[in-house]
Residue frames as a rotation matrix with the C-alpha (Angstrom) as fourth column:
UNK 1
-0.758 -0.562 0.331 -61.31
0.370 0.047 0.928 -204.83
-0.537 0.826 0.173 82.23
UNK 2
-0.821 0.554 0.141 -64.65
-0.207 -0.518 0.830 -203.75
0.533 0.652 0.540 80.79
UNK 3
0.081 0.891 0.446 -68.74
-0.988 0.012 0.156 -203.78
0.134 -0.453 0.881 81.65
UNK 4
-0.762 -0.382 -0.523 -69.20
-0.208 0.909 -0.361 -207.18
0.613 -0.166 -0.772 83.15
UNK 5
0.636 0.728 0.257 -71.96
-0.413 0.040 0.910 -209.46
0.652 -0.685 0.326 84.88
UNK 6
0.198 -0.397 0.896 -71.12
-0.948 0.155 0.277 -211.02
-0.249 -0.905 -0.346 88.03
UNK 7
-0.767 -0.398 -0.504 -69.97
-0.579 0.767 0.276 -214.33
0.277 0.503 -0.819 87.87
UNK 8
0.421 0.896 -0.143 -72.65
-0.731 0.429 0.531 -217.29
0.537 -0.119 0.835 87.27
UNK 9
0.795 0.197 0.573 -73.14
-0.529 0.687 0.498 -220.41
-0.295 -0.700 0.651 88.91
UNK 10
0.780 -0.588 0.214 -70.50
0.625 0.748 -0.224 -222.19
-0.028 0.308 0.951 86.80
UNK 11
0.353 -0.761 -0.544 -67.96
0.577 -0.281 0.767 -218.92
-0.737 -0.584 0.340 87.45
UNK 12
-0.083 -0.190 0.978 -68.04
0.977 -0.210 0.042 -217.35
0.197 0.959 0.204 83.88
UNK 13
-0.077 0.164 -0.984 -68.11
0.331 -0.926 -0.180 -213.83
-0.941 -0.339 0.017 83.36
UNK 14
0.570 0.794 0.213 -70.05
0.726 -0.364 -0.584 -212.02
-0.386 0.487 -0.784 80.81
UNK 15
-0.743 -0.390 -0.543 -67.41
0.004 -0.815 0.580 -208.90
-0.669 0.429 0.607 79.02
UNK 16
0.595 0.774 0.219 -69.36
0.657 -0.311 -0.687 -206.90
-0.464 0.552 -0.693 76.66
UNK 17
0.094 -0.497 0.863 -68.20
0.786 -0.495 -0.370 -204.28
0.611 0.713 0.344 74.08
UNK 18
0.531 -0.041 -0.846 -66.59
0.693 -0.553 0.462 -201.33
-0.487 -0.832 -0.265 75.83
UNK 19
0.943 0.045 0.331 -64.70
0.289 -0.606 -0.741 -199.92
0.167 0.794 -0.585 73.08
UNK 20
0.560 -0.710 0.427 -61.13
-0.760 -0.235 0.606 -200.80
-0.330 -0.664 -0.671 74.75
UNK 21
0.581 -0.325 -0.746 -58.51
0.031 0.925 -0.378 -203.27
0.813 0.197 0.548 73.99
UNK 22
0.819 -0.172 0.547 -56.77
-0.554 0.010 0.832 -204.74
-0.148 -0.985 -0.087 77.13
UNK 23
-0.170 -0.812 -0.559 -53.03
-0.489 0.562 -0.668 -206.42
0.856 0.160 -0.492 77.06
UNK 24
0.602 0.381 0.702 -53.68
-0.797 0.241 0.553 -209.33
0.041 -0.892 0.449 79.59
UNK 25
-0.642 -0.583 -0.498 -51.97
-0.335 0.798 -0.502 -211.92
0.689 -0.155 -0.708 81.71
UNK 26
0.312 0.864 -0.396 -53.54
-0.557 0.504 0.660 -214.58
0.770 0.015 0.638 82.51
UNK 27
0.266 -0.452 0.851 -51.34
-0.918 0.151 0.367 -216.15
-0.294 -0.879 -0.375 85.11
UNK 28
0.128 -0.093 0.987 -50.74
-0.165 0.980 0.113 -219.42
-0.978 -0.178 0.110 83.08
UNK 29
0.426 0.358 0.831 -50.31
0.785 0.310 -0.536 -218.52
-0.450 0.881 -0.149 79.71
UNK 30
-0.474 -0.620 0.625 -48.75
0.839 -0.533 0.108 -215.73
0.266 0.575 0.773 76.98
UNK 31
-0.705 0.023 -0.709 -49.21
0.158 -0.969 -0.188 -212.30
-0.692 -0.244 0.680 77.30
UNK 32
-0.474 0.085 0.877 -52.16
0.874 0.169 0.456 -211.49
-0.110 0.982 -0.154 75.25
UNK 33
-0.970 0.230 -0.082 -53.94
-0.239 -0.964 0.115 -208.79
-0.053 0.132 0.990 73.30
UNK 34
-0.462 0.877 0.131 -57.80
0.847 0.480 -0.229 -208.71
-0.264 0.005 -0.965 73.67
UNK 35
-0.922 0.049 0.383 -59.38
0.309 -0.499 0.810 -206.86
0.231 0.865 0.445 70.87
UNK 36
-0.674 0.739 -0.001 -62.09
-0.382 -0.349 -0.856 -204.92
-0.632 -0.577 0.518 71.28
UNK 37
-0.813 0.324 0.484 -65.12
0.396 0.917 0.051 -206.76
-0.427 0.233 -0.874 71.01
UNK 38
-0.494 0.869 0.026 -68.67
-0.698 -0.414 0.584 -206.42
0.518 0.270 0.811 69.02
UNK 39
0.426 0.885 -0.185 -70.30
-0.560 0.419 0.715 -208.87
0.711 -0.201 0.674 70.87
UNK 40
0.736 -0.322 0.595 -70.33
-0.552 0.224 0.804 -210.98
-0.392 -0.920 -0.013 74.60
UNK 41
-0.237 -0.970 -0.060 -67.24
-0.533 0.182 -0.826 -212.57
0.812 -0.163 -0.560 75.41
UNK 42
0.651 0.654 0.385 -67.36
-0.584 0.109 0.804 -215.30
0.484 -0.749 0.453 78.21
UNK 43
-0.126 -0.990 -0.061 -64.35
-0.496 0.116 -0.861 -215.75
0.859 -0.078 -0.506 79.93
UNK 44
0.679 0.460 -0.573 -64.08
0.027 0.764 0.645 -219.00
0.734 -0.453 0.506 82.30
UNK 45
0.830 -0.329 0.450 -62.75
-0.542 -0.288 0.790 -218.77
-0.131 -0.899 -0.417 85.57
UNK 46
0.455 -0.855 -0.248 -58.83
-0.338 0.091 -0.937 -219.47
0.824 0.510 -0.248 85.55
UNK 47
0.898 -0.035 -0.438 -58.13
0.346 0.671 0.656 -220.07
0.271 -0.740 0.615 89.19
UNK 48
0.046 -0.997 0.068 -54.61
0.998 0.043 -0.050 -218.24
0.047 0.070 0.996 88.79
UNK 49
-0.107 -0.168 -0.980 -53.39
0.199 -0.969 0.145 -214.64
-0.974 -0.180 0.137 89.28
UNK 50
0.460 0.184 0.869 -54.34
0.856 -0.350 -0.380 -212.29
0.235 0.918 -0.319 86.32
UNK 51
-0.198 -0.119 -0.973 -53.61
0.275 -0.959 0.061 -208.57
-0.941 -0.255 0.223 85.44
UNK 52
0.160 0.545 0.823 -54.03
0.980 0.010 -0.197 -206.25
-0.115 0.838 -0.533 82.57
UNK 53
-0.305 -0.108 -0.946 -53.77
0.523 -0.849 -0.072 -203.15
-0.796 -0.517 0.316 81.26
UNK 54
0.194 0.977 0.085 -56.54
0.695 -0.076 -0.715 -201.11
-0.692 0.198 -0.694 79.58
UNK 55
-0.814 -0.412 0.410 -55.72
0.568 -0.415 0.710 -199.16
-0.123 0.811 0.572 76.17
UNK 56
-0.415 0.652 -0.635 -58.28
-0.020 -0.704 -0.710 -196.05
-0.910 -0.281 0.305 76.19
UNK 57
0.579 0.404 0.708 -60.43
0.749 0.081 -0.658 -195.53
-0.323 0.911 -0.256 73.12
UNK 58
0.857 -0.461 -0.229 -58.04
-0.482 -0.562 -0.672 -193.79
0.181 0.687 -0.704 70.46
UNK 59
0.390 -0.849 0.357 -54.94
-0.851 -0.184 0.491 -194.99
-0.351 -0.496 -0.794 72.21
UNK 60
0.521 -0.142 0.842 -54.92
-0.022 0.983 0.180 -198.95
-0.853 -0.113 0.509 71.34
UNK 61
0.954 -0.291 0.076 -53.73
-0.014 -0.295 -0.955 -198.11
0.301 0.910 -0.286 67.37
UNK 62
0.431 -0.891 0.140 -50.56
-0.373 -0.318 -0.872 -196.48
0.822 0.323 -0.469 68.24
UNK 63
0.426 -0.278 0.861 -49.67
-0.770 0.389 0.506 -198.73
-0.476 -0.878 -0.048 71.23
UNK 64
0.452 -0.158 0.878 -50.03
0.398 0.917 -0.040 -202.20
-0.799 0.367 0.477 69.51
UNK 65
-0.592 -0.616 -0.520 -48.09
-0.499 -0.227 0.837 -200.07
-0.633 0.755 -0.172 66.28
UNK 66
-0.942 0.321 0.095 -51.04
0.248 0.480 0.841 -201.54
0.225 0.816 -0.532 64.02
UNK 67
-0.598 0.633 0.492 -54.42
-0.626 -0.752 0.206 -200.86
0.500 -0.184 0.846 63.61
UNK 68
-0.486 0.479 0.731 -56.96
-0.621 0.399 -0.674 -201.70
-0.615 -0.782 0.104 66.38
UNK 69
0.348 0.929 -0.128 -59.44
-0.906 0.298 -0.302 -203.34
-0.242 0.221 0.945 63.81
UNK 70
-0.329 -0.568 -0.755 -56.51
-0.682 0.695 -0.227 -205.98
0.653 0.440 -0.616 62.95
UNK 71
-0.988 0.001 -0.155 -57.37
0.098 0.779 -0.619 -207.49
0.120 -0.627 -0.770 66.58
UNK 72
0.000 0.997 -0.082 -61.43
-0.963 0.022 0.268 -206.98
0.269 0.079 0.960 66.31
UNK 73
0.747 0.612 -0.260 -63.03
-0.656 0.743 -0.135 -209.79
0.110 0.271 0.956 67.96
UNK 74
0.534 -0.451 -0.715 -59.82
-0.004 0.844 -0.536 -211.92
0.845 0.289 0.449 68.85
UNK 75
0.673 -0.594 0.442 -57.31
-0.481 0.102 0.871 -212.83
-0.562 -0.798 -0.217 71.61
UNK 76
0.709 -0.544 -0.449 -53.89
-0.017 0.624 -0.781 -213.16
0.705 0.561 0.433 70.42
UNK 77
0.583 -0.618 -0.528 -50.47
0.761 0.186 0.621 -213.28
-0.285 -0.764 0.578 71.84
UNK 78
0.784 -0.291 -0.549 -48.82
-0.346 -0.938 0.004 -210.15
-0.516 0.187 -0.836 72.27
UNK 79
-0.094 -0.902 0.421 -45.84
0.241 0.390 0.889 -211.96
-0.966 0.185 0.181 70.40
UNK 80
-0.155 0.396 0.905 -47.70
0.988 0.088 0.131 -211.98
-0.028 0.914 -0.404 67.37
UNK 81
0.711 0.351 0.609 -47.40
0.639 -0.683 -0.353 -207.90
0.293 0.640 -0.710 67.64
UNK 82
0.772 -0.633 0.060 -44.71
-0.534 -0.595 0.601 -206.61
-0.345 -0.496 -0.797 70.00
UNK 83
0.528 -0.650 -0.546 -41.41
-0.114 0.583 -0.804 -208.10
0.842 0.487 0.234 68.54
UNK 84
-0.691 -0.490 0.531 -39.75
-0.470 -0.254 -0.845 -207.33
0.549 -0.834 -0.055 72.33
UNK 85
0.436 0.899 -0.049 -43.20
-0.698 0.372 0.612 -209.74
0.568 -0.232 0.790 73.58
UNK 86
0.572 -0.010 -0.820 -41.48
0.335 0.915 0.223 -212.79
0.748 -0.402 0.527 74.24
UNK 87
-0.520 -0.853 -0.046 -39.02
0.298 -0.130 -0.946 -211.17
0.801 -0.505 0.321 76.80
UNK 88
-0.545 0.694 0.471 -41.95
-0.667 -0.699 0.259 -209.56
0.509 -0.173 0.844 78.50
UNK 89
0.097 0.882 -0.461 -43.68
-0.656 0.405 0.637 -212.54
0.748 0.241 0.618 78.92
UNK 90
0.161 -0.536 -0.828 -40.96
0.685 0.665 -0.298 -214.37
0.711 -0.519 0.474 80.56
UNK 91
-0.860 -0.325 0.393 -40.44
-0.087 -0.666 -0.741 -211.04
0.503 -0.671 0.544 82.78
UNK 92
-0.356 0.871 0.339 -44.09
-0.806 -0.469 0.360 -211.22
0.472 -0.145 0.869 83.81
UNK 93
0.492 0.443 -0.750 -44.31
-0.002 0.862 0.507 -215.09
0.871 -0.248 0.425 84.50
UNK 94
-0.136 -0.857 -0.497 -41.31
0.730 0.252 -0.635 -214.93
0.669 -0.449 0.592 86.72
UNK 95
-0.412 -0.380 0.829 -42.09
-0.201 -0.849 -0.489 -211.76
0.889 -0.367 0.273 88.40
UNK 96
-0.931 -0.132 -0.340 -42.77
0.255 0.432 -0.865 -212.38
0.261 -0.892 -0.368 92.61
UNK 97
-0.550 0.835 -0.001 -46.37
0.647 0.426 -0.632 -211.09
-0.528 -0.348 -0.775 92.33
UNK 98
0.085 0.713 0.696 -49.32
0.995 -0.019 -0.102 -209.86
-0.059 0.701 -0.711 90.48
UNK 99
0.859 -0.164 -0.485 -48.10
-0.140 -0.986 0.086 -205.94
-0.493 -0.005 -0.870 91.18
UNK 100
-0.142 -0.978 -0.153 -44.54
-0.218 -0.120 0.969 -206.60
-0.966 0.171 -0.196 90.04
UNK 101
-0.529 0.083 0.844 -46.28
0.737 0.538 0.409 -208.31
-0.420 0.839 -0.346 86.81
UNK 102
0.680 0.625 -0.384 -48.71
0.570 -0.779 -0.260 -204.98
-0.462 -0.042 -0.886 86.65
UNK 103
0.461 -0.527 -0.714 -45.79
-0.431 -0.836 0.339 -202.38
-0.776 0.151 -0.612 86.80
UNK 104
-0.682 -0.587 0.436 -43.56
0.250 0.374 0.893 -204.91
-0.687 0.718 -0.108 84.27
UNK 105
-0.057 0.513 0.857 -46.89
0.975 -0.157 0.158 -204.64
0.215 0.844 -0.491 81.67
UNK 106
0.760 0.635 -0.138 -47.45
0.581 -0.759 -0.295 -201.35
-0.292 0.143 -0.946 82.37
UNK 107
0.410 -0.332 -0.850 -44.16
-0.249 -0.937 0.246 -199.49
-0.878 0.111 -0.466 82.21
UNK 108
-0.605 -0.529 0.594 -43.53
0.536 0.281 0.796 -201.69
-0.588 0.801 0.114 78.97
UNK 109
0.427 0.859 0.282 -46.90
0.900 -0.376 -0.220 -199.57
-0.083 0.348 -0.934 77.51
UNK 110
0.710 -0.421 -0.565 -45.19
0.193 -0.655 0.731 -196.73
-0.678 -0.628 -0.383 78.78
UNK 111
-0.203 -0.979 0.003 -41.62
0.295 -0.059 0.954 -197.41
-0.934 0.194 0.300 77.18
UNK 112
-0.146 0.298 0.943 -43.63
0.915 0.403 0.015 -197.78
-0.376 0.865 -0.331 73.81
UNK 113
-0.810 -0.095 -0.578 -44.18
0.156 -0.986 -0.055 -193.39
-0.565 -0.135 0.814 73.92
UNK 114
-0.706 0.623 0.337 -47.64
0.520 0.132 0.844 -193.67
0.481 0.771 -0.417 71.92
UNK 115
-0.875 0.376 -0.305 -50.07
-0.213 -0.864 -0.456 -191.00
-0.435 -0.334 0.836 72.03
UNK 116
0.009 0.853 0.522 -53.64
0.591 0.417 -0.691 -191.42
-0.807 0.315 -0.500 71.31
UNK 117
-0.738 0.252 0.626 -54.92
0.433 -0.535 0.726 -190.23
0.518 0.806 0.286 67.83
UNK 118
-0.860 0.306 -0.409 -56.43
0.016 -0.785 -0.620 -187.01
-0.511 -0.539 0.670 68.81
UNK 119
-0.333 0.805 -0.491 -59.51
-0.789 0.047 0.612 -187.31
0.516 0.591 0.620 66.05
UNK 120
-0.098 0.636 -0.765 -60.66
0.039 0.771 0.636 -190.45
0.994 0.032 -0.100 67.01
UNK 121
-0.657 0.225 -0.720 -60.24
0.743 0.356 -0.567 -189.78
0.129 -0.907 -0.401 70.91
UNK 122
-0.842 0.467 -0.271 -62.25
-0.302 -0.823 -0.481 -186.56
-0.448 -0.323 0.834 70.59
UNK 123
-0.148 0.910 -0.386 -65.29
-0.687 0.186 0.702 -188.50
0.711 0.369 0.598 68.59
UNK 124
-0.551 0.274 -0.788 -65.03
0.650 0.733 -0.199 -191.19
0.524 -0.622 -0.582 71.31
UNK 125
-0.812 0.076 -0.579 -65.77
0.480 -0.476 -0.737 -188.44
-0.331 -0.876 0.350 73.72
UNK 126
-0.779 0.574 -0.252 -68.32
-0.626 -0.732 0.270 -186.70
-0.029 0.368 0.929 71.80
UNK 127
-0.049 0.830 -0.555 -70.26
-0.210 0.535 0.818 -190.03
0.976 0.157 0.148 71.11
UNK 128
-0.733 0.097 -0.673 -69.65
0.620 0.504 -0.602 -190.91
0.280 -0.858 -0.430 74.86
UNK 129
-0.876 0.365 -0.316 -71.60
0.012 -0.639 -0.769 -187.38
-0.483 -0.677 0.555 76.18
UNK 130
0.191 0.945 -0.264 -75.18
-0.551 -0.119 -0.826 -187.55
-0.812 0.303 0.498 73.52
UNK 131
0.423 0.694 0.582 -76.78
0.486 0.368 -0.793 -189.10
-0.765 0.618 -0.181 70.60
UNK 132
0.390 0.078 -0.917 -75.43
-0.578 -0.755 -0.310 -187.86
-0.717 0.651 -0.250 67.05
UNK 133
0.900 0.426 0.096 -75.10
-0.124 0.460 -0.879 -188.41
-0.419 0.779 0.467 63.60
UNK 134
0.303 -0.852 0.426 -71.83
0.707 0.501 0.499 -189.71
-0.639 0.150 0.755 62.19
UNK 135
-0.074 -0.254 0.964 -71.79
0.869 -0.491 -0.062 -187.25
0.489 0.833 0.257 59.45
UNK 136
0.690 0.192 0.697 -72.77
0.049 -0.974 0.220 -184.29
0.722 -0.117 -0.682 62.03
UNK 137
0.797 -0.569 -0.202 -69.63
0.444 0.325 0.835 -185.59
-0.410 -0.755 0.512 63.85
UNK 138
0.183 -0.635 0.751 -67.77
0.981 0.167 -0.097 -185.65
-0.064 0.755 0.653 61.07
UNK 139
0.006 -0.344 0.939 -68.08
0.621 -0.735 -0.273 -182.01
0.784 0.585 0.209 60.04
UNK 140
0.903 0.411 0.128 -68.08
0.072 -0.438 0.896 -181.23
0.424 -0.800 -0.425 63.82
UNK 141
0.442 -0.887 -0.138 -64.58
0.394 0.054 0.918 -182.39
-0.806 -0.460 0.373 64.15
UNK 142
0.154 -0.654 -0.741 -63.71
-0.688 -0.609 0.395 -180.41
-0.709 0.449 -0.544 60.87
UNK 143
-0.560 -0.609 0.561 -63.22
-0.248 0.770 0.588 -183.95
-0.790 0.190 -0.583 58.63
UNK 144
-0.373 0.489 -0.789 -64.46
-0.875 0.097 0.473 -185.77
0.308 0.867 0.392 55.93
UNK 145
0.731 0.598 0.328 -66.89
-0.678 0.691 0.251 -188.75
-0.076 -0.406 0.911 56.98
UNK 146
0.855 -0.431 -0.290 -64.01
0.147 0.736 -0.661 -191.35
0.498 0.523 0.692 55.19
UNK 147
0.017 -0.954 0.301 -61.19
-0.138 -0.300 -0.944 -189.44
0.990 -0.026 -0.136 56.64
UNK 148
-0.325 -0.074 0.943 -62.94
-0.897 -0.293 -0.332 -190.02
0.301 -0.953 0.029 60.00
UNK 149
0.830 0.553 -0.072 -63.85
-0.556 0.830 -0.029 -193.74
0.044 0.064 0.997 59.63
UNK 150
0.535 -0.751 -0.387 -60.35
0.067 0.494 -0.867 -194.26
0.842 0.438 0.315 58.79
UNK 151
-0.213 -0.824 0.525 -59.16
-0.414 -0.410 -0.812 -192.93
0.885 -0.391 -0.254 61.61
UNK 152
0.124 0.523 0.843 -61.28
-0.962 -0.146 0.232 -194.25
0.245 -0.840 0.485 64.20
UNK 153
0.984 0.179 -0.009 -61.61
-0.177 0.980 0.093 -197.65
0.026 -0.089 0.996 63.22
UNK 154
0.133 -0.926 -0.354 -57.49
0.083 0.367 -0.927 -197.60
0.988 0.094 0.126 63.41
UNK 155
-0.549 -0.640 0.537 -57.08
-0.284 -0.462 -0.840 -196.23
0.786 -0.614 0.072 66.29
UNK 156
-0.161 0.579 0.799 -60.38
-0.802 0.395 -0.447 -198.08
-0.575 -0.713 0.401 68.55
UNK 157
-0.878 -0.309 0.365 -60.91
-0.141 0.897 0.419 -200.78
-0.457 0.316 -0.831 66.33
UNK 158
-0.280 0.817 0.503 -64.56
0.594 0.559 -0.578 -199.94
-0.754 0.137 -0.642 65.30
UNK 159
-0.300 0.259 0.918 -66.08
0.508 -0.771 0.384 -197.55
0.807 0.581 0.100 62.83
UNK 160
-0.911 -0.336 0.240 -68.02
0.017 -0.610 -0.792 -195.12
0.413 -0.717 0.561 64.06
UNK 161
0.089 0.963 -0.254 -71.39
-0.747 0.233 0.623 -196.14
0.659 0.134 0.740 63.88
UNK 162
0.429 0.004 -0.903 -70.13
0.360 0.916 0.175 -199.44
0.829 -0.400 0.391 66.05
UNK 163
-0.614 -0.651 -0.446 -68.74
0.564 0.032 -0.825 -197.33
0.552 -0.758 0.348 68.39
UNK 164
-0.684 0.526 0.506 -72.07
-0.441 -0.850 0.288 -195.41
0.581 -0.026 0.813 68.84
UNK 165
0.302 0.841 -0.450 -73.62
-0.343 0.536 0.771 -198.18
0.889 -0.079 0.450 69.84
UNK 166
-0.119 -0.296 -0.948 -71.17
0.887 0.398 -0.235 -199.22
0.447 -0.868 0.215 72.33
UNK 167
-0.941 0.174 0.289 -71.86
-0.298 -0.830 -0.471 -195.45
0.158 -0.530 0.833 73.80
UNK 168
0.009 0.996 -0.089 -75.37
-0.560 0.079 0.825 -196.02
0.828 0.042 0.558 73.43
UNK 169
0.254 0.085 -0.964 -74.83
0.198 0.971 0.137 -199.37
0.947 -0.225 0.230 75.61
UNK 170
-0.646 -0.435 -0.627 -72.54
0.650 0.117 -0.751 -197.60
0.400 -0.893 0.207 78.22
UNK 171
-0.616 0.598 0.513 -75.58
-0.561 -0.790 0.248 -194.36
0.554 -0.135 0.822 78.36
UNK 172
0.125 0.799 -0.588 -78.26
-0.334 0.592 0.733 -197.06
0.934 0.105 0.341 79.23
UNK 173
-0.074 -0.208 -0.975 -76.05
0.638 0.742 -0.207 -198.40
0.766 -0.638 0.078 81.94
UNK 174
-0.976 -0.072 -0.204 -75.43
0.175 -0.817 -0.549 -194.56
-0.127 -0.572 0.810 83.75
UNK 175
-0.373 0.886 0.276 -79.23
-0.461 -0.435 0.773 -194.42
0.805 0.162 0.571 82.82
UNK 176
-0.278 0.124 -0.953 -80.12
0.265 0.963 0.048 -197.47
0.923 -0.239 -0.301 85.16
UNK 177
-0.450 -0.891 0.059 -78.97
0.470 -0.292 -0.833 -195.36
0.759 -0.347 0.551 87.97
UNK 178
-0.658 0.561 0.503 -81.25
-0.588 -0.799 0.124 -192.76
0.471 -0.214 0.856 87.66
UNK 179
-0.782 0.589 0.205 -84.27
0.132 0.477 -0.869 -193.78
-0.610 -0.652 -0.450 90.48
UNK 180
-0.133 0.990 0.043 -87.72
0.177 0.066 -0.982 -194.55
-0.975 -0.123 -0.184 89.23
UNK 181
-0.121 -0.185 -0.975 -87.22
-0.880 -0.434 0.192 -194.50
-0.459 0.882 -0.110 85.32
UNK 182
0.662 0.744 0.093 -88.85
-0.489 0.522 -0.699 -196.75
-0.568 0.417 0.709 83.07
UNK 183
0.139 -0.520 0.843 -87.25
0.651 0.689 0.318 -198.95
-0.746 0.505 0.434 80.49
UNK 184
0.324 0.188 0.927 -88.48
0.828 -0.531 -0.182 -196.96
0.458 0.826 -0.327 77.59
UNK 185
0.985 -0.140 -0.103 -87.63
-0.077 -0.885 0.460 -193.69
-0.155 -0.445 -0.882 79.81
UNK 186
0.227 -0.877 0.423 -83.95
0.155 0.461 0.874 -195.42
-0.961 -0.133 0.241 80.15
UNK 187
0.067 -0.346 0.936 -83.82
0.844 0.519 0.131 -196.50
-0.532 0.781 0.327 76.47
UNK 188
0.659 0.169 0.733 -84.34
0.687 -0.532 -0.495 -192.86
0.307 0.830 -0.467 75.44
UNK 189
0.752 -0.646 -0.128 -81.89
-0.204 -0.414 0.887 -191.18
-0.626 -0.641 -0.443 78.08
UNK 190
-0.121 -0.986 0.115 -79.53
-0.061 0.123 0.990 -192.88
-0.991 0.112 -0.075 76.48
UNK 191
0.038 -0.064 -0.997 -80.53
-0.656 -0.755 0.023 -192.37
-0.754 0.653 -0.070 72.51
UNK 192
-0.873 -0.061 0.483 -81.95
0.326 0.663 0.674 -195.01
-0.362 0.746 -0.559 71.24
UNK 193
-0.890 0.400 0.217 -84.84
-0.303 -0.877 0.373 -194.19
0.340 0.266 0.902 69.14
UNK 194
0.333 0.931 -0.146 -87.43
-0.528 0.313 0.790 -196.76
0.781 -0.186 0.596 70.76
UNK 195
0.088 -0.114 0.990 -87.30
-0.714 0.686 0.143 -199.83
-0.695 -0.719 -0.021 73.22
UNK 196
0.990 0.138 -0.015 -87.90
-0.103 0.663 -0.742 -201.94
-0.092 0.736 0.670 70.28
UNK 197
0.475 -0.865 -0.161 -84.39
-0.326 -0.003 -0.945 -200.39
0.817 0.502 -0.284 68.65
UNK 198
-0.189 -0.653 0.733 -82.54
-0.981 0.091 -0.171 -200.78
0.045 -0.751 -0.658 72.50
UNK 199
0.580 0.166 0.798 -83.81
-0.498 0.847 0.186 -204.18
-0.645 -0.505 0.574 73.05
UNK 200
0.970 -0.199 -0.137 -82.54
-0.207 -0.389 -0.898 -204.65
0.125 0.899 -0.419 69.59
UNK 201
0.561 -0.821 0.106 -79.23
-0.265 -0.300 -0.916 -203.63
0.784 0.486 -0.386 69.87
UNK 202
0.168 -0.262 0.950 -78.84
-0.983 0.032 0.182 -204.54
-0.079 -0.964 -0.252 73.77
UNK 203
0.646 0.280 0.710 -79.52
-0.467 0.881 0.077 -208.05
-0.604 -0.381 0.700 72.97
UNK 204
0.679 -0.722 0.128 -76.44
0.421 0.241 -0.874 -207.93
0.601 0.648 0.469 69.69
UNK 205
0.259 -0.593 0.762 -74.16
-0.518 -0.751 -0.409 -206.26
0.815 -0.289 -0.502 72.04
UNK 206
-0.481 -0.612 0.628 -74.54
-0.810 0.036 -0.585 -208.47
0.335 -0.790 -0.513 74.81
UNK 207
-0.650 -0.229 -0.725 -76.26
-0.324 0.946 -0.008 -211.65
0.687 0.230 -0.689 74.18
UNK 208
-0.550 0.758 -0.352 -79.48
0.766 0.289 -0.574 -211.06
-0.333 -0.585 -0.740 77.07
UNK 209
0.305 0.892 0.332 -82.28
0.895 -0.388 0.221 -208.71
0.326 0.230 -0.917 77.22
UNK 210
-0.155 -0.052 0.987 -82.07
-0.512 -0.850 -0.125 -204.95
0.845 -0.524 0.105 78.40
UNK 211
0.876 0.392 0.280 -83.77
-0.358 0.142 0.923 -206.42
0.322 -0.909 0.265 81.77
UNK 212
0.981 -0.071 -0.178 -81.62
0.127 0.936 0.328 -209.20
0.144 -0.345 0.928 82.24
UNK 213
0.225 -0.880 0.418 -78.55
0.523 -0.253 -0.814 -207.17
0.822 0.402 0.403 81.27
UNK 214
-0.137 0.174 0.975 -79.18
-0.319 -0.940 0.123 -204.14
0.938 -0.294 0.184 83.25
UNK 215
0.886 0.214 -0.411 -79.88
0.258 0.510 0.821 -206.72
0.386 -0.833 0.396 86.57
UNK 216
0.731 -0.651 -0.203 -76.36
0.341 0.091 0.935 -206.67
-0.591 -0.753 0.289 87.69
UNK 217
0.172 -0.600 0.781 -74.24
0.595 -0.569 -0.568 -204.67
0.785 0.562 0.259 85.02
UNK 218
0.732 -0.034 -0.681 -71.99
0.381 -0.807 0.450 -201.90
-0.565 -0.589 -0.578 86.37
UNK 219
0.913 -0.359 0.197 -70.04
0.074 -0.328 -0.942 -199.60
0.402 0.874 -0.272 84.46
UNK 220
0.300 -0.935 -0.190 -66.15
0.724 0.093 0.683 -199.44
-0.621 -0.342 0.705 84.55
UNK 221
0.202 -0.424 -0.883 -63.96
-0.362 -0.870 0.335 -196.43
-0.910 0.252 -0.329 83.55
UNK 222
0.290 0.107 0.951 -63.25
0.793 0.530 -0.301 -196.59
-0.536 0.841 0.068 79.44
């Protein structure tokens, strides 16, 4: 579902901002939506089958038929946004195994015909590939700074400035990679403007150090 440490000693797992919102089943519980976070998430081992299915940046908006920033930072029950939810839910508990519950959430996503917002997935992509200023986005995609705030934060759930950072966060991680590269080398690959600012922003994003992060992090499609 998103960047993620391994599980600790007590079985938790670490989610970080990824700029995604996921529709999940838990295997014991409602269908829910999980908004896209600003900050760690620590989800406790369940013991039960799960699935999920992963709403691209731009795409979550017109899926859920509301804007992404409504679920910022929460876990609800898809009931509380899909009026057709509760039927779902019961199709998904009942189904004979965690693939039959997959294809049931997914080809309801599907049925739903929503198309990402084409502005806000083309600034995802731009902030995903380098370093730049919101406003030299802005008049890069042709917009008005406001006209692109609005759109983004509907359609991924952050502004754009919060979604720079989560680029920033996922650069750092494809920096790691690279052999023999300092921290500070790292922290600028990926466009922050010091180590100071990355440690910063590494440690509001995800709740450890750069080091401690960067131990056992791996990146997941987004």
């Amino acid at each position: 579902m998103a960047q993620r440490h391994p599980r600790g000693r007590d079985g938790t797992e670490r989610v970080v901002p990824d700029g995604c919102v996921d529709l999940v089943w838990l295997g014991d519980g409602p269908l829910l939506v999980v908004g896209p976070d600003t900050g760690p998430v620590l989800w406790e081992p369940t013991g039960v089958p799960t699935c999920g299915v992963r709403l691209r940046q731009g795409a979550a908006g017109n899926v859920l038929g509301l804007p992404a920033s409504e679920v910022r930072d929460l876990q609800v029950p898809l009931t509380e946004v899909w009026s057709e939810a509760e039927a779902l839910s019961e199709q998904v508990a009942t189904a004979g195994d965690t693939a039959e519950s997959l294809r049931l959430l997914a080809g309801a996503v599907l049925h739903r015909r929503a198309t990402p917002d084409p502005l806000a997935t083309a600034a995802a992509r731009r902030l995903a590939g380098r370093e730049i200023r919101v406003a030299d986005l802005a008049a890069e995609l042709g917009v008005s700074e406001r006209q692109l705030h609005r759109r983004v934060t509907a359609a991924v759930g952050y502004a754009p400035k919060t979604l720079a950072r989560v680029a920033r966060l996922r650069r750092l991680i494809g920096a790691d990679e690279a052999p023999a590269m300092s921290l500070a080398d790292q922290a600028l690959a990926a466009g922050y403007a010091s180590q100071a600012h990355m440690t910063d922003e590494v440690h509001r994003l995800t709740g450890v150090t750069p080091v401690r992060f960067l131990e056992d992090v791996r990146l997941t499609a987004a």
